[in-house]
C-alpha positions as CSV (number, residue, x, y, z in Angstrom):
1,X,0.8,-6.4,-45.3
2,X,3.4,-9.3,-46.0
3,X,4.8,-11.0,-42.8
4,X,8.1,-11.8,-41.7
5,X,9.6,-13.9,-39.0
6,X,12.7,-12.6,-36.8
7,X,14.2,-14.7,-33.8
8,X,16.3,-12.7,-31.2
9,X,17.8,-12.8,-28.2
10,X,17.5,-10.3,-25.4
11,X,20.5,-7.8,-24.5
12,X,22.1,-8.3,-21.0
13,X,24.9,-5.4,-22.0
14,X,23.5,-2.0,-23.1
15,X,26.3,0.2,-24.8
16,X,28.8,1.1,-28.4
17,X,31.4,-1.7,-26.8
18,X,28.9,-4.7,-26.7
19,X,27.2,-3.1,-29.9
20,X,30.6,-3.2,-31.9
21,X,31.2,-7.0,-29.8
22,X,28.1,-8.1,-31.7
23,X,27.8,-6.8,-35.1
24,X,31.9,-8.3,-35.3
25,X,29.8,-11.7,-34.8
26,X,27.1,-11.1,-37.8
27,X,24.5,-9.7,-35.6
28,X,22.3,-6.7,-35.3
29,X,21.3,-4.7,-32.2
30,X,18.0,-3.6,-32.2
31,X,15.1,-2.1,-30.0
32,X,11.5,-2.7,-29.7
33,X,9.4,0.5,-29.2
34,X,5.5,1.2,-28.5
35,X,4.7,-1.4,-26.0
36,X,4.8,-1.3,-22.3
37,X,8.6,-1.4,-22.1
38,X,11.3,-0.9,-24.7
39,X,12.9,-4.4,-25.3
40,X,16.8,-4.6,-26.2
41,X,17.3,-7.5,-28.7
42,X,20.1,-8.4,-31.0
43,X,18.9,-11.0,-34.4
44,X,21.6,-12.4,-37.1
45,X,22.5,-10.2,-40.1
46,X,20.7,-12.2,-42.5
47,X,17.0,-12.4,-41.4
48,X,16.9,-8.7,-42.1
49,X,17.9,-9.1,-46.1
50,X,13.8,-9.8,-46.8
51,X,13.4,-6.4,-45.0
52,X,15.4,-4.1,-46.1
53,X,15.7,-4.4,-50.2
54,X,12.1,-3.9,-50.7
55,X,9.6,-0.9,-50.8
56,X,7.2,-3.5,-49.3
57,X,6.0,-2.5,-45.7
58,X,6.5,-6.0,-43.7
59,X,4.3,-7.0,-40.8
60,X,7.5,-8.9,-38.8
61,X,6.5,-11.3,-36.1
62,X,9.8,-11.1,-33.6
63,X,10.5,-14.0,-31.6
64,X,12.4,-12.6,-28.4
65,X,13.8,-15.9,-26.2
66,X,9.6,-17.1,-26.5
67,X,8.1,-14.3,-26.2
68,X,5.9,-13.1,-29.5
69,X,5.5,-9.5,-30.7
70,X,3.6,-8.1,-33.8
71,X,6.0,-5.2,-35.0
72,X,7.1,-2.9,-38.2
73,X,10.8,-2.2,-39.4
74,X,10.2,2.1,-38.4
75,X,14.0,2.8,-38.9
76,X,16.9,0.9,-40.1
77,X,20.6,2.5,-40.0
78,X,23.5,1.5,-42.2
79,X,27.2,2.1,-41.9
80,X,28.8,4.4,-43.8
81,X,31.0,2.7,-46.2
82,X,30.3,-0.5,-46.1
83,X,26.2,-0.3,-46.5
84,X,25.9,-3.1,-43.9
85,X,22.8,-3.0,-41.4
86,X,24.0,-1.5,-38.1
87,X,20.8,-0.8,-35.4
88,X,17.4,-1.6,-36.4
89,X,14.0,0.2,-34.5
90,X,10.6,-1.7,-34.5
91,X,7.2,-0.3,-34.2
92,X,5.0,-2.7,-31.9
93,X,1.5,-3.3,-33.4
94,X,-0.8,-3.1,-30.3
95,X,-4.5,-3.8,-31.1
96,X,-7.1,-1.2,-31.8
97,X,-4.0,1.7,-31.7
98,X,-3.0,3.3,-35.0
99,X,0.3,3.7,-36.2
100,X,2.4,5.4,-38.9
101,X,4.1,3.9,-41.9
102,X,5.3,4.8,-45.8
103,X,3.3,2.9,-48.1
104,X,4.8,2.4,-51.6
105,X,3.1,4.4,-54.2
106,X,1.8,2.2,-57.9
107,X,1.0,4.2,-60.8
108,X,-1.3,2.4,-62.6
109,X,-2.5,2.7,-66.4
110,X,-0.9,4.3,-69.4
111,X,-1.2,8.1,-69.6
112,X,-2.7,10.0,-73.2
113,X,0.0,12.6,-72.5
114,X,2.6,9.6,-72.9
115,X,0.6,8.3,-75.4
116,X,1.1,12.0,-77.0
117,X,5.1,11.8,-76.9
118,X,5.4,13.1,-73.2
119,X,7.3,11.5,-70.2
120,X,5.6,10.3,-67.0
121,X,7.9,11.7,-64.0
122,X,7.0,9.7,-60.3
123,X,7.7,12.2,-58.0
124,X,6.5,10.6,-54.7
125,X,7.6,7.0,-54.0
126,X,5.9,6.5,-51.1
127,X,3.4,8.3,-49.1
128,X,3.0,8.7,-45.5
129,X,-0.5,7.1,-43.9
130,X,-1.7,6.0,-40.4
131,X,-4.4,4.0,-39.3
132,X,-5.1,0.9,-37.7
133,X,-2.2,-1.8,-38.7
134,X,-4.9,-4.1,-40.8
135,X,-6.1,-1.1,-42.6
136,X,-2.6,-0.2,-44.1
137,X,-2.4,-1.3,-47.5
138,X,0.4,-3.0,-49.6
139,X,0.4,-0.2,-51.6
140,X,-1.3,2.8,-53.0
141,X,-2.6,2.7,-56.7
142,X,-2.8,5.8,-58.4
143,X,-4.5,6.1,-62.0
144,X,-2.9,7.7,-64.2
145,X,-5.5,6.9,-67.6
146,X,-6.2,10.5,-67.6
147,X,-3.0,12.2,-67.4
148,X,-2.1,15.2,-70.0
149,X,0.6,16.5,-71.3
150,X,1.6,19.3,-68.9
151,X,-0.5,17.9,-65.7
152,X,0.1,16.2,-62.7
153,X,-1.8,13.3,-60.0
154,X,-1.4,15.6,-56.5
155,X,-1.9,13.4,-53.5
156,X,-5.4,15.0,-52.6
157,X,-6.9,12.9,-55.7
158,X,-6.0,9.7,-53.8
159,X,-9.0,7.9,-52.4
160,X,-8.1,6.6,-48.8
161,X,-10.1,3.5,-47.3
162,X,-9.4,3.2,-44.1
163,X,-6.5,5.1,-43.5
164,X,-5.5,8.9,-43.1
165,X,-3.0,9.9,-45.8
166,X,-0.9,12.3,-43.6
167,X,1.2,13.6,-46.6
168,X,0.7,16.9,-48.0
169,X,-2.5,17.2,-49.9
170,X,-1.1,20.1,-52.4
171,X,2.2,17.7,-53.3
172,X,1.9,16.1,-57.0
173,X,2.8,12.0,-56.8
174,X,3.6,12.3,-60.9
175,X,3.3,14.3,-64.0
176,X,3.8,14.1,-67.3
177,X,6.6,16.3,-68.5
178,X,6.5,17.9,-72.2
179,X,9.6,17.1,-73.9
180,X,11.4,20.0,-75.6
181,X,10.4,18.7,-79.5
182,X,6.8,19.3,-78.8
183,X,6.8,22.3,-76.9
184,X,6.8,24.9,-80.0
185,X,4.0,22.4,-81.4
186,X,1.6,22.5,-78.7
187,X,1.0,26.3,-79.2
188,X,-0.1,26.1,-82.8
């Protein structure tokens, strides 16, 4: 996983009024779950950009007032019409326990059912895993070399080192779709 660094600063005031009182002043309330004790924290806007507009899964090192905590972005909410960052939850990374992230899925190779004249459709961006936090890859690479026109990659063909894919085996990740010129051709 790719680190990040984020410095906060502890909340004394717990409520929508001091929420509103500090996102009017660039910053973002957020919470720390999975350890001992939740911990309240509020960080400027703008360490969160790295974060947020990227399908990358970040390993974020928060610096609370001193105090250091290994933790992943879990959930991330943005206003409504603005798209700005509102409230942000971390994930504390404890040693030896597992936890549960998205990984970004990479299709790798070029298909002989594209090669053919078909159209390679990703259906699954990401796919749901959980194991130990220095198991959890960047990514997961699925070949697609052998897809046909017609066929599909399902998630059950994804070898998992490591880590427990938790998504739907029976769900395809992508398939190459037949586009309408060839489909009276194929048949003859």
């Amino acid at each position: 996983m790719k680190t990040h660094e984020i410095v906060g600063f502890k909340r004394a005031n717990l409520g929508k009024v001091e929420a509103q009182e500090l996102r009017s002043q660039g910053y973002v309330p957020s919470v720390l779950y999975g350890g001992n004790e939740q911990v309240h924290f509020y960080a400027p806007a703008m360490l969160f950009r790295e974060l947020l507009f990227t399908p990358d899964i970040f390993n974020v090192t928060l610096n609370i007032e001193g105090t250091i905590y290994n933790a992943i972005l879990q959930e991330k909410q943005f206003h409504p019409v603005n798209d700005s960052l509102i409230h942000a939850d971390f994930l504390q990374i404890i040693d030896g326990k597992e936890i549960k992230v998205d990984v970004p899925v990479k299709l790798t190779g070029t298909s002989t059912g594209v090669m053919k004249g078909g159209k390679m459709n990703q259906k699954l961006r990401k796919l749901r895993v959980q194991g130990l936090a220095e198991n959890i890859p960047d990514y997961v690479n699925v070949d697609v070399t052998e897809l046909e026109l017609g066929k599909s990659v399902k998630v059950g063909a994804v070898n998992a080192e490591n880590f427990v894919i938790l998504t739907a085996a029976s769900n395809p990740i992508a398939s190459v779709e037949i586009p309408r010129a060839l489909r009276g051709t194929l048949g003859k």
